[in-house]
C-alpha positions as CSV (number, residue, x, y, z in Angstrom):
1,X,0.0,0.0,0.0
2,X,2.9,2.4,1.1
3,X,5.9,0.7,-0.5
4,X,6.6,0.3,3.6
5,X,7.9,-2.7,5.5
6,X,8.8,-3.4,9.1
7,X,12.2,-3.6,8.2
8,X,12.3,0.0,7.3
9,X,11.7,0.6,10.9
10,X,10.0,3.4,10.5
11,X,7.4,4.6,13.1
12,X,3.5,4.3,12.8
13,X,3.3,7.9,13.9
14,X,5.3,8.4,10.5
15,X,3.9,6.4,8.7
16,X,0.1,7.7,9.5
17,X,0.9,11.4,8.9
18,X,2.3,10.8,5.3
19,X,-0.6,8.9,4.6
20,X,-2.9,11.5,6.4
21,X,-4.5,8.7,8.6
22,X,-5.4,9.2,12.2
23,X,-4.9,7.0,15.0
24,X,-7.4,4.5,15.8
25,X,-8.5,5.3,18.9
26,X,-9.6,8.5,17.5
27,X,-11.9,6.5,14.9
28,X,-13.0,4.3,17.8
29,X,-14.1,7.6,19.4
30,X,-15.8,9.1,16.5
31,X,-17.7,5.8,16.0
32,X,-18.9,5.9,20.3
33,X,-19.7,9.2,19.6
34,X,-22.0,8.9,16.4
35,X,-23.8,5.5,18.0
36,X,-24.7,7.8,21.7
37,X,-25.4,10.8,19.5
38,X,-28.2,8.5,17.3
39,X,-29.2,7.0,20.3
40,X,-29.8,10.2,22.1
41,X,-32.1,11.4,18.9
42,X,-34.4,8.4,19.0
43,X,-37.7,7.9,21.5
44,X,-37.4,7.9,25.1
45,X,-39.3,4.3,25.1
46,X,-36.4,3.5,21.9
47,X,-34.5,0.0,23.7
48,X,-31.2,1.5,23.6
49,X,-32.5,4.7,25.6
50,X,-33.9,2.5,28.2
51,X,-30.7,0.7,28.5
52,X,-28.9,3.5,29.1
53,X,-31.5,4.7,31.3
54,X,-30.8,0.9,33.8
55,X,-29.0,1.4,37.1
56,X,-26.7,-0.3,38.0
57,X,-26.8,-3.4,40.0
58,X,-27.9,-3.2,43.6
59,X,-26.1,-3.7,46.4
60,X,-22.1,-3.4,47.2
61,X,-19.9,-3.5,44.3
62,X,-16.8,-5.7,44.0
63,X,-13.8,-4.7,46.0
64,X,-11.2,-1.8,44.0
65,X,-12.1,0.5,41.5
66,X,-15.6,0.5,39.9
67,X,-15.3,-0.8,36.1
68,X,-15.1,1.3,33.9
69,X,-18.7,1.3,32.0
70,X,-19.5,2.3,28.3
71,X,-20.8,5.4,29.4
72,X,-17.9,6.5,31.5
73,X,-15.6,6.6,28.1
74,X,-18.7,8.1,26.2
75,X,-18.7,11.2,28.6
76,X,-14.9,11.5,28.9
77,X,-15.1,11.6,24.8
78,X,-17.8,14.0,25.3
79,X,-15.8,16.6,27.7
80,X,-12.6,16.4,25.6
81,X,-14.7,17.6,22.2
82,X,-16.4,20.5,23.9
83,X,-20.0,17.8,23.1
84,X,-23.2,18.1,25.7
85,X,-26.2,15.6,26.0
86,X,-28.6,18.7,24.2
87,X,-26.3,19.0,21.3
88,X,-27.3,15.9,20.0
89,X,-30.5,17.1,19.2
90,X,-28.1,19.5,16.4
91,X,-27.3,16.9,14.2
92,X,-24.2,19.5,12.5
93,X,-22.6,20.8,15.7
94,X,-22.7,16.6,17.2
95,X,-21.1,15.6,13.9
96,X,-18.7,18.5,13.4
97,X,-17.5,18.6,17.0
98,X,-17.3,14.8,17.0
99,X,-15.5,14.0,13.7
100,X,-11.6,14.3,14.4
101,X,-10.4,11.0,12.7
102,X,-11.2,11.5,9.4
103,X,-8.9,14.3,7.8
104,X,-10.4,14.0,4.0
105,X,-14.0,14.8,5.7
106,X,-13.0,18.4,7.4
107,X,-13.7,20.7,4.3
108,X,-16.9,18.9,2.6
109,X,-20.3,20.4,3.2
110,X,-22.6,18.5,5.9
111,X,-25.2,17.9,3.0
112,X,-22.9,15.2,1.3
113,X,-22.9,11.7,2.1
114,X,-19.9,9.5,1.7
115,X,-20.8,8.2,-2.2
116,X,-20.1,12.5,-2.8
117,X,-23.8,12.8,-3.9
């Protein structure tokens, strides 16, 4: 694809800036973001709302630090991209603030889809 092999030992942080490709866990982010956003746009009685909506378990937790749920990485993705639970209802402020890992996408108007009609 590159002409690049792991002989070359050349780093992936090298690699992915001359071939203007983000890091992954800045796709996984966008894609968190885009389900919770679609989510948050649907019904209250919509399954994935009331899921959300479920406490958790009763009664004392494990010993340690709580797991670290779903929801806890969907709000830290949140806060770091400026994103509130009420902007979701603004389809073009959750999708511009929330799209970071795809660099061909900055510049094209929201009204295109990804076939460019």
């Amino acid at each position: 694809m590159s002409g690049v092999s792991r002989k070359d030992r050349i780093k992936n942080s090298r690699i992915r800036g001359s071939l203007q490709v983000r890091d992954i866990t800045d796709k996984l982010q966008e894609g968190r973001l885009r389900w919770y956003g679609h989510v948050l746009r649907k019904p209250a009685d919509y399954v994935g709302n009331r899921c959300l909506a479920m406490p958790p378990p009763p009664g004392p937790g494990k010993r340690g630090r709580p797991k670290r749920r779903w929801i806890d990485v969907v709000r830290d993705d949140m806060r770091v991209n400026g994103l509130e639970a009420r902007d979701a209802k603004d389809r073009a402020k959750w999708r511009r603030l929330g799209r970071k890992a795809d660099p061909g996408h900055r510049g094209e108007s929201q009204g295109s889809n990804r076939d460019g009609h």
